[in-house]
C-alpha positions as CSV (number, residue, x, y, z in Angstrom):
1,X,100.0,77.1,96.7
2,X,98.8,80.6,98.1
3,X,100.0,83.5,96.7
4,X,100.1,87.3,97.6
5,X,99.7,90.6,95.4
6,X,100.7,93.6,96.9
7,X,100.7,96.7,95.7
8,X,103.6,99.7,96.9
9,X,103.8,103.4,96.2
10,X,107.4,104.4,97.0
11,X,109.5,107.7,97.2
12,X,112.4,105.9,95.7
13,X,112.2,102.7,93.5
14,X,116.4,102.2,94.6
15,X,115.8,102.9,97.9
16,X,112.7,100.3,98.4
17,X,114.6,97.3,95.8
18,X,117.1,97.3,98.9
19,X,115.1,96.4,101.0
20,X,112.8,94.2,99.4
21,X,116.1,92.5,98.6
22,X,117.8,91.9,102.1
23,X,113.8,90.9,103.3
24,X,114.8,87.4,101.5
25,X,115.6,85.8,104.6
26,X,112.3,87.1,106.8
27,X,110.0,86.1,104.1
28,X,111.9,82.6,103.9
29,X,110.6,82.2,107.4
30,X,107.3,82.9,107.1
31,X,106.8,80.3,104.3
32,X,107.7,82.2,101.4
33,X,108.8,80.5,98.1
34,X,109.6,83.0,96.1
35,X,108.9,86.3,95.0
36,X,108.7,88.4,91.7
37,X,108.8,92.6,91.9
38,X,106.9,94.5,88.8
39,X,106.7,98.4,88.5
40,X,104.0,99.9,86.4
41,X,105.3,100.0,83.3
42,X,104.8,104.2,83.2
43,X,105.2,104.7,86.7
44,X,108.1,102.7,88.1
45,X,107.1,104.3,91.9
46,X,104.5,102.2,91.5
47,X,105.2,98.4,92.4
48,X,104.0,95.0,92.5
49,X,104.6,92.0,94.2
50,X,103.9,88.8,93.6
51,X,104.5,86.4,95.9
52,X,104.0,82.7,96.7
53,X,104.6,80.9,100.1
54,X,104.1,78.0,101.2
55,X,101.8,78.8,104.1
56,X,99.0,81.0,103.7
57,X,98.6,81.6,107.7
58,X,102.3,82.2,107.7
59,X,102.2,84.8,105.3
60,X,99.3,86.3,106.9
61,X,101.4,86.6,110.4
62,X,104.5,88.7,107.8
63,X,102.2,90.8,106.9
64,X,101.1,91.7,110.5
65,X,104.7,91.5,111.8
66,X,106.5,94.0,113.3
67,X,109.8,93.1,110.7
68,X,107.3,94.1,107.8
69,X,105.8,97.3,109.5
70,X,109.7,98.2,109.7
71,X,110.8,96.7,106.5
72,X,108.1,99.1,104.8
73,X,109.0,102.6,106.4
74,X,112.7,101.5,105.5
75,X,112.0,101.3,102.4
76,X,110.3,104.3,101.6
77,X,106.4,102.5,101.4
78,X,104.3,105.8,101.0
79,X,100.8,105.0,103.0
80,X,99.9,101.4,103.7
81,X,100.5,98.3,101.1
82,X,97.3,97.1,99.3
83,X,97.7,92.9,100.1
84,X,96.0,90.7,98.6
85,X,95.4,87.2,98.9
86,X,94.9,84.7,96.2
87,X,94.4,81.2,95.3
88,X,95.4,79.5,92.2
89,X,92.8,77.8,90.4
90,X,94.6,77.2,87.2
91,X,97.6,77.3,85.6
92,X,98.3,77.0,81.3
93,X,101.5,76.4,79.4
94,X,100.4,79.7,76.9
């Protein structure tokens, strides 16, 4: 499975969990499987995404969308998302 790290400054962490949270349904289309939100643990402005679609090309075209240009100045995104794409190579109980 492909996955995608992404990396926010926002205004408002409130403001931007909104609308990560009513997103659910865009990134459902464009192959997502689920998706986990982090802050920096001394910064909460600062937030991480990790993501995991099913899709990689899929979640390539989100990005790129005009819903996630939106989505982003909604929520408060300050300057443009670092994305990154990744590939799992392995995976350990602990």
């Amino acid at each position: 499975m492909p996955y995608v790290l992404t990396q926010f400054s926002v205004k408002n962490f409130s403001q931007w969990k909104v609308v990560f949270d009513e997103f659910v349904p865009i990134r459902r289309h464009y192959s997502s499987k689920g998706a986990r939100a982090f802050c920096v643990s001394n910064n909460p402005e600062s937030v991480v995404v990790l993501t995991e679609f099913e899709d990689l090309e899929r979640a390539i075209e989100m990005y790129a969308s005009k819903d996630f240009k939106d989505a982003i100045q909604r929520a408060g995104v300050i300057g443009a998302p670092v994305v990154t794409l990744l590939k799992e190579v392995d995976r350990l109980s602990a």
